[in-house]
Structures are given as structure tokens and as C-alpha cells.
VEXVOKE-738001 format. One record per residue (C-alpha): x, y, z. Coordinates in steps of 0.2 Angstrom, whole numbers, padded with zeros to 4 digits, always signed. Example, Ala and Ser with C-alpha at 12.3 -4.5 7.8 and 13.67 -1.06 7.14 Angstrom:
residues 2
+0062-0022+0039/+0068-0005+0036/
***
This chain:
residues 79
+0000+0000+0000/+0006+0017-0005/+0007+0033+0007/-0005+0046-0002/+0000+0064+0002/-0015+0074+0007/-0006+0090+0006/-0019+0107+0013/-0017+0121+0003/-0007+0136+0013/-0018+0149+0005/-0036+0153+0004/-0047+0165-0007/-0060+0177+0001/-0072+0180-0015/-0082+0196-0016/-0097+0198-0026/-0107+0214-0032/-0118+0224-0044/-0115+0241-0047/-0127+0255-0052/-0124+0261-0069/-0123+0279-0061/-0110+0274-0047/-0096+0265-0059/-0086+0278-0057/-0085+0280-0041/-0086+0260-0038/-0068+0260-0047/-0059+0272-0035/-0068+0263-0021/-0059+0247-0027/-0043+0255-0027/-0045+0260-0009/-0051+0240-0006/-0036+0233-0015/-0025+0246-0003/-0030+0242+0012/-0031+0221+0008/-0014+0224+0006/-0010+0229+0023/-0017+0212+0029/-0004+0199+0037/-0001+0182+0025/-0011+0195+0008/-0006+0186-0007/-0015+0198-0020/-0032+0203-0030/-0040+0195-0045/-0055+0207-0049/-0067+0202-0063/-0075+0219-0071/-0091+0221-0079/-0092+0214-0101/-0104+0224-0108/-0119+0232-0100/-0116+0220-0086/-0112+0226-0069/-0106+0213-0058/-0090+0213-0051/-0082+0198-0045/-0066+0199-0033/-0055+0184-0027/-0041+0191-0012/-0030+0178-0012/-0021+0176+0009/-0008+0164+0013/-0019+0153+0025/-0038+0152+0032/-0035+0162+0052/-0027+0174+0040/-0040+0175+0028/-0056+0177+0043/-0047+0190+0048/-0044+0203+0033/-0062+0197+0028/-0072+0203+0041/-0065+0219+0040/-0065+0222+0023/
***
């Protein structure tokens, strides 16, 4: 019998999921700046995938990637 290795990821994605008013875009993008700033600033924060709007859609999808789950609870709930 073989040994399997069940390795655990060391990172974990917080995903963020939105609509956006057509009238608020602008505004929405410098608020993203200002999210992607202060997820920075987390310990173990690893980076941000953000998915814009195609077309006359307005959902924005944001993955912020941090190097393990404690770490990851704790930038979420004060994002």
C-alpha cells in the first residue's frame, strides 16, 4: 500500500461579489482602489484577482487571495 499525500493548501481565497449601479461605476472603481490598498496591509495577503463588468453588465467579482484560512477570517471581516 502506497502513502498518499493529502497536502492542505497554505492559502485561501476570500471572494467578493457585487452589482454596481450604472450611475455609481465611477466611483465604484476608485472605491476598489482604496479595497485593493487596504487588503494589502493584511498579514499572510497574497494579492487581488477582480473580474469587471463585459458589456452592459455590472457585476464585479473579486477573489483576495491570503496565505492561509485564520489569516484570511481575519482581513475578511474587516473588509
Amino acid at each position: 500500500m502506497t502513502e498518499q499525500n493529502t497536502r492542505v493548501p497554505t492559502w485561501i481565497f476570500v471572494l467578493i461579489n457585487h452589482q454596481v449601479r450604472q450611475d455609481a461605476m465611477a466611483g465604484h472603481e476608485l472605491w476598489l482602489d482604496e479595497i485593493i490598498a487596504a487588503s494589502s496591509r493584511f498579514p499572510g495577503h497574497q494579492g487581488v484577482k477582480i473580474l469587471t463588468p463585459v458589456g452592459s453588465h455590472n457585476q464585479y467579482d473579486l477573489a483576495v487571495r491570503f496565505a492561509g484560512q485564520g489569516r484570511a477570517r481575519c482581513g475578511e471581516n474587516r473588509i
